[in-house]
N, C-alpha and C positions, 0 to 999 in steps of 0.2 A: 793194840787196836790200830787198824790204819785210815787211811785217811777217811775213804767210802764210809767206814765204820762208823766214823766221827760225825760225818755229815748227816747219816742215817739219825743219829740222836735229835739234830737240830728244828726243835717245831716249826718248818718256813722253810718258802721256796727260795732258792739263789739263783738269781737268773743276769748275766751277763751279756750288755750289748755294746755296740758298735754306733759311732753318732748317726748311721744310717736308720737303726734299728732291727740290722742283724743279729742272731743271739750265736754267740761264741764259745758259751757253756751252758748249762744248767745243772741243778740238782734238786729236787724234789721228793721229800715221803708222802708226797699225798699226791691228788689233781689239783691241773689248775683248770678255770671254767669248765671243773665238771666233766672234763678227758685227761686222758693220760698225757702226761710230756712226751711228744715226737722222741724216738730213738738218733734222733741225728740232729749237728746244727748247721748254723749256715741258713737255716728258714729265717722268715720275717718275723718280726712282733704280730702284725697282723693277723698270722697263722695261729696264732695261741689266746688273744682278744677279741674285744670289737673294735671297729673303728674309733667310738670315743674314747674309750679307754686306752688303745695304741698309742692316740694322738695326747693323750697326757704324757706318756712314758715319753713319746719323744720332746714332748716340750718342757719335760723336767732336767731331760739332758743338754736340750738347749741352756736351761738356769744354771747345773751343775757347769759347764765349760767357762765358770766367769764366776761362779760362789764359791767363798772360803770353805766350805762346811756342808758336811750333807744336809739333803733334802727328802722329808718328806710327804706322801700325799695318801688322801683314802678314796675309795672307792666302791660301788657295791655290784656283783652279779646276781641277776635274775635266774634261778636253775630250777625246773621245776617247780614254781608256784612260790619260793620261797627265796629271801632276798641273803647272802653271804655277803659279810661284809669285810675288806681287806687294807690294811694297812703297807705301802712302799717306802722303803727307805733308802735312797738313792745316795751311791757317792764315786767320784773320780776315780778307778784306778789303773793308772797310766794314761795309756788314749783310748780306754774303756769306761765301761761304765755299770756298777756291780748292782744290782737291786736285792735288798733282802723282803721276801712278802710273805708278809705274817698275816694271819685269818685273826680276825679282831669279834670280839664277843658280842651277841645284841645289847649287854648288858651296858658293855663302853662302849655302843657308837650310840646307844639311847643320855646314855649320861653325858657324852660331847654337846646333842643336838639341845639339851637339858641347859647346857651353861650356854649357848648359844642364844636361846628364848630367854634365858636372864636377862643377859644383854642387851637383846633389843629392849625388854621392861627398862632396862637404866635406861636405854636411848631415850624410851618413852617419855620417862618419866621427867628428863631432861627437856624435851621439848614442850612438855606440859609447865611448866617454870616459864619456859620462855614464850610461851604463848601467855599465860598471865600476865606476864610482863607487859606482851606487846601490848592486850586490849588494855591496859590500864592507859601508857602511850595513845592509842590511839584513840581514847575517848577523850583525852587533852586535844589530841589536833582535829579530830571529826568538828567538836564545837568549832574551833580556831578557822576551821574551811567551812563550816556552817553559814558564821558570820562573816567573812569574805563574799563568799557566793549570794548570801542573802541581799548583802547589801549592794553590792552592784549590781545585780538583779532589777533594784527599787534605784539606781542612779540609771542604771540604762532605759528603765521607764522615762525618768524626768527629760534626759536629753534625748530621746527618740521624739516625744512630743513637741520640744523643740527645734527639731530639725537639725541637729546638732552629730552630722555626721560622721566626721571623724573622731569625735568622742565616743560614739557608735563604736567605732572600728577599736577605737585603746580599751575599751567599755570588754566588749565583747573577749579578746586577748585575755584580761584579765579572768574571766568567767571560763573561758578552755582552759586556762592553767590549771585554776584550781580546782576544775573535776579531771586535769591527768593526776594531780594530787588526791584527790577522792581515791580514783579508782588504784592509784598505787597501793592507797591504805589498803583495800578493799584485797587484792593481790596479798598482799604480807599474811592479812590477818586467816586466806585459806590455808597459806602454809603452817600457821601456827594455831590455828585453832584449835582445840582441846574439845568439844561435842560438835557430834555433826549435826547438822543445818537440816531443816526442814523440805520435803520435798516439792520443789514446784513442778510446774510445765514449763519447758524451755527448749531454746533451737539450740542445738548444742555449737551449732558454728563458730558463732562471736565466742562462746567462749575457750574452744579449742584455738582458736586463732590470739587472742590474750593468753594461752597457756604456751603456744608456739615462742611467742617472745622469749617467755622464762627457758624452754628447752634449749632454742639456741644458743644461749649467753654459755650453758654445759657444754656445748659438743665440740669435739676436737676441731680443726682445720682438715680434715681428712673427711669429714663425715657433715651432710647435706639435711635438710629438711623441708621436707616439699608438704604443702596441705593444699586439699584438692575437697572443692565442695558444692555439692549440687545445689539447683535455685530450688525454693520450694519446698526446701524440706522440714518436716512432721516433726513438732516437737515432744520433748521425750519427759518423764514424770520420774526427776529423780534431785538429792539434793545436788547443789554443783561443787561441793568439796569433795563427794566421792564420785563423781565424774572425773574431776582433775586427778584424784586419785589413782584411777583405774588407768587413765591413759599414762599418767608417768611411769607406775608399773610395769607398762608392756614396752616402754619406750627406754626404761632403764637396762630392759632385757636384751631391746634390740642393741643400745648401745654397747654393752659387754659383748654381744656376739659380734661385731663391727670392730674392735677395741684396734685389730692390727690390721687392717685394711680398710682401703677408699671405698665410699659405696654414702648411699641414701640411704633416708627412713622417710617414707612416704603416710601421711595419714589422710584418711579418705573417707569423705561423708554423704551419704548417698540413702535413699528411700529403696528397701529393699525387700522382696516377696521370698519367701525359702518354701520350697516343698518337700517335704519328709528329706528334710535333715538328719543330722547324727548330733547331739551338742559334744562336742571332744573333752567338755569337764564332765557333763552329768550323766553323758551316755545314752541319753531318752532322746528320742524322734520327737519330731517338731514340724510346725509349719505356720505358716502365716504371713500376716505385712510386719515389716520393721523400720526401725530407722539403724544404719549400722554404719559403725565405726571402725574403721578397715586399717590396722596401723600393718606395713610393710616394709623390709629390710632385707639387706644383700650381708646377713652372717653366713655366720657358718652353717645354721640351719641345726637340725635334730633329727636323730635318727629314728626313722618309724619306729623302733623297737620301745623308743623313749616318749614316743608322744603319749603313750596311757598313765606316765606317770610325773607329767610335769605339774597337774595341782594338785599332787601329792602331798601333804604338810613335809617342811626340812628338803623337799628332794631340788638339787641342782646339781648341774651337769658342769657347771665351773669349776676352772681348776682356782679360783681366789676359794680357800675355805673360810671365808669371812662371810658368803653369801648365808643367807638363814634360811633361803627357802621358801619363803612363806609368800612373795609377792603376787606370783599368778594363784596361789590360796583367796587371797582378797579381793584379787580381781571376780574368780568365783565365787565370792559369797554375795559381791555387793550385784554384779550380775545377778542372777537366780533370788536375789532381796527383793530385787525387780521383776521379776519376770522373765528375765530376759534369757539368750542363750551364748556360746563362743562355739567359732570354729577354726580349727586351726589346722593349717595349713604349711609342709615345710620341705624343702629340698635339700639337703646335705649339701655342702657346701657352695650353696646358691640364696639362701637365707629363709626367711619365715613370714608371712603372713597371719595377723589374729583378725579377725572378723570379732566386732561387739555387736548385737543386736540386741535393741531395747524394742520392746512394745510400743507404738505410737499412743502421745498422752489424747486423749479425748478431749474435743473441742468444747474450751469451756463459753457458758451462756454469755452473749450479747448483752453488754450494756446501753444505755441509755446515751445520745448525745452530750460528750462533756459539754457542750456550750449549752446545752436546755438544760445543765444541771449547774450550772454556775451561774443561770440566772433565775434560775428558782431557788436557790439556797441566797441569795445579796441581802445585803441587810442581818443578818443572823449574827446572832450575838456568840461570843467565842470567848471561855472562859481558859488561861492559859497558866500554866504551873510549871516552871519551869527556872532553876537555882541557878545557871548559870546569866546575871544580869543582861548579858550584849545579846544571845539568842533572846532569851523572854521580850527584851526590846524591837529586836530584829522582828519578831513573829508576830509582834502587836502592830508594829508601825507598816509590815508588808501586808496584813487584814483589813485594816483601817483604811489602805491606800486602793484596797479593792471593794469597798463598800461593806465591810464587816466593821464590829462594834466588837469590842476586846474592854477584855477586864484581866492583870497579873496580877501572879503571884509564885513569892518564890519561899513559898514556906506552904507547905501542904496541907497545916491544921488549920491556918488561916484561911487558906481556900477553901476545905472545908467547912469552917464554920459560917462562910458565906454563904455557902450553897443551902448549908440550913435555914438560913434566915430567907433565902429566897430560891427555890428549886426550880420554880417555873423559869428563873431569868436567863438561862442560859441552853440555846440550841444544840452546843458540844464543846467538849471536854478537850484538849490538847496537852497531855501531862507527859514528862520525862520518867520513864521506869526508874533510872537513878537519882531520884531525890532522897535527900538526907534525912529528912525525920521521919517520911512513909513514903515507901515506894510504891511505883507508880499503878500496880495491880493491888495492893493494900491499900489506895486510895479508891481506886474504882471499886472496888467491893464494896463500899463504905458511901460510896454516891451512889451508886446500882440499889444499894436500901431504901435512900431517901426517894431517887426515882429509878424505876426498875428500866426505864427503856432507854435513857437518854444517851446520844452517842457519845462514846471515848475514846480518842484515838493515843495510841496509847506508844511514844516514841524511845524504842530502842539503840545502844548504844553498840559497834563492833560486830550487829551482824547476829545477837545472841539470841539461842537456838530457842526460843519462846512458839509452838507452832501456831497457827490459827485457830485448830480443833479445843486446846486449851483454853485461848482465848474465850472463845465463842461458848464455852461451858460457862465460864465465867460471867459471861455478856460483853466482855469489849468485843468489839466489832471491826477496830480497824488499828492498823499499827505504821509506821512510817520506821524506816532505818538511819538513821544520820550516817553522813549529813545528806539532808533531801533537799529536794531547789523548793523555790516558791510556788513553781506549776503542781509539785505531787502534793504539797500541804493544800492548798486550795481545793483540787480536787477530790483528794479523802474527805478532808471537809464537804464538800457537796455533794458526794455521792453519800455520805452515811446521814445528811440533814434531809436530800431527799426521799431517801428509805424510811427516815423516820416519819414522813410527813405523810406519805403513801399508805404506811401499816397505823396511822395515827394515834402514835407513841406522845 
């Protein structure tokens, strides 16, 4: 048997190049993308590929010219409606460079993408640990900055009426420190949270512009971040963990496309009208007002042929096969969770453009002047439950000093067995959800029988995902998140003692 004979047996293409990406031999029993191998060499890679796929070959011979050890990578072609999947295995020979390419079964590139989605479960699963961890942390320091903030709060009242001011001025310092402390917690606890958050209305600005901090500390010295944002604009009805979410996603993407050259990532927020669109995940026409989130980059960009299958579950066009795939997946689901649509936009080696469009959230109802409601609520007696002594102190002595009358307690049968002995005595309720012997919705249950209307506000620890809608089935009415200043407690308090007074509970 000679040698043609030989290679004739071999299941796999051999393909031979040049660090240009000229091909110097081949041999093949089958096609490669679905035509025959040219009868001559001397042609390009490109002549036998596409561009993304050439452009791997040649940046594996870039890694071969400097690795001990072959290299290799996978890949899949589109042919006819149907996806082939291929395996390269790259290695030095001489000042060549040999690829052998084997056709890889659906069977193993579904069982790769299979341990791959394990994976990320262990990631998961590992950040779910450590997000327990943090809120446990951070319900130790939230109180710790509770009582700081509270209490100088109730000092800068004292010397402001004295005229005392550059105590003022040390007063105040004090009080911005410890809400950039607040809101650092507040930052930590998005990354690690473990259930998502409730939806509000919100401008997405401020907090893309707190998300820009965290991306730059990531980005190389080669690569820029600009955020660019109109006045006026329309807030949007979505939770703000999978907002952060959604933008680090795209911005993870642009960064891997940027990885070896200089260039910006632009993000841009702007009130925006679309008419009969195309949305590039779900494929359905569209129109309307939005509010849209425009993230922008000088990669390499995507090849038309690839844009229909980038939120494809597993699909990436990276040569790291570490990526999973699934990022611009999530981007579409939390999108379209909303309402909302993407469009995407891209140039081959000029970079990409995503458009997010969210539906603008509907203007919610006008309240009442907070100063006609903090002077209709004075004097109302405030019943307080809460185990950690320095807040319960803190929250009695800042009610007290604003013409409320307070009753504590840091044991939750005790306060309730007071409420039975007198239901009428008390305008509202102030309880800790984390109390030790009944928590803080086990309590209200249990007041809400002896009086069905009376308000409860009902004070969460880390931000947990409790919504309104459950609440309000329940009957509590109003909630606060620690740590909150002395103006939010005040006012929860007199807008829900006003409500009550109005529908007369």
């Amino acid at each position: 048997m000679n040698s043609d004979e030989i290679l004739d047996t071999i299941p796999a293409h051999l393909l031979l190049l040049d660090d240009k990406g000229s091909v110097h031999e081949f041999h093949t029993t089958d096609r490669i993308n679905g035509h025959p191998m040219p009868q001559n060499c001397g042609i390009n890679i490109n002549t036998l590929f596409s561009h993304t796929i050439s452009r791997r070959y040649l940046h594996t011979i870039k890694k071969l010219k400097i690795a001990d050890s072959p290299i290799s990578f996978d890949y899949a072609i589109n042919q006819n409606g149907q996806q082939h999947h291929f395996r390269a295995h790259g290695s030095q020979q001489d000042s060549n460079y040999l690829f052998i390419i084997q056709t890889t079964s659906e069977d193993s590139h579904a069982k790769e993408e299979t341990e791959k989605l394990y994976e990320q479960i262990r990631k998961a699963q590992k950040m779910e640990a450590l997000g327990r961890l943090s809120s446990g942390i951070a319900h130790d320091f939230n109180n710790i900055l509770a009582s700081i903030l509270g209490y100088a709060d109730l000092t800068l009242d004292i010397v402001s009426s004295q005229g005392q001011q550059e105590l003022v001025r040390y007063i105040n310092e004090v009080i911005n420190e410890g809400e950039k402390a607040r809101d650092l917690i507040t930052q930590m606890l998005v990354f690690a949270r473990t259930s998502p958050n409730e939806d509000i209305a919100l401008n997405p600005a401020p907090l893309v512009k707190e998300l820009a901090k965290v991306i730059r500390t990531s980005l190389p010295n080669n690569i820029k971040l600009i955020i660019n944002t109109e006045a006026d604009l329309q807030k949007i009805l979505i939770a703000p963990s999978q907002l952060q979410q959604v933008i680090l996603n795209i911005c993870n993407n642009s960064l891997e496309s940027m990885a070896e050259k200089h260039g910006q990532i632009t993000i841009s927020l702007c009130n925006a009208s679309c008419f009969d669109a195309k949305c590039s995940a779900c494929h359905q026409h569209f129109d309307g007002d939005f509010v849209e989130i425009s993230i922008a980059d000088d990669g390499e960009g995507i090849d038309p042929d690839k844009l229909d299958q980038i939120f494809n579950a597993f699909y990436t066009s990276r040569d790291n096969t570490e990526q999973s795939g699934m990022g611009l997946v999530t981007v579409d689901e939390i999108l379209h969770e909303h309402q909302g649509h993407i469009l995407v936009e891209s140039i081959v080696n000029y970079g990409t453009t995503t458009r997010l469009l969210f539906p603008a959230a509907k203007n919610p109802q006008q309240i009442k002047s907070e100063q006609t409601d903090k002077q209709l609520c004075s004097r109302a007696s405030i019943l307080i439950i809460e185990d950690e002594e320095t807040i319960a102190n803190l929250q009695s002595e800042l009610l007290q000093s604003r013409g409320f009358s307070t009753a504590t307690y840091s044991d939750a049968y005790e306060a309730l067995s007071r409420l039975k002995a007198t239901p009428g005595k008390f305008d509202c309720i102030v309880i800790d959800q984390l109390m030790p012997s009944l928590s803080g919705i086990e309590f209200s249950k249990l007041a809400l029988q002896l009086r069905p209307k009376i308000p409860i506000i009902l004070c969460l620890a880390n931000r947990q995902p409790v919504d309104q809608h459950t609440l309000d089935l329940l009957g509590i009415r109003g909630q606060l998140q620690k740590p909150f200043t002395s103006e939010q407690l005040i006012e929860e308090i007199c807008k829900l003692v006003q409500t009550e007074k109005e529908i007369g509970g």
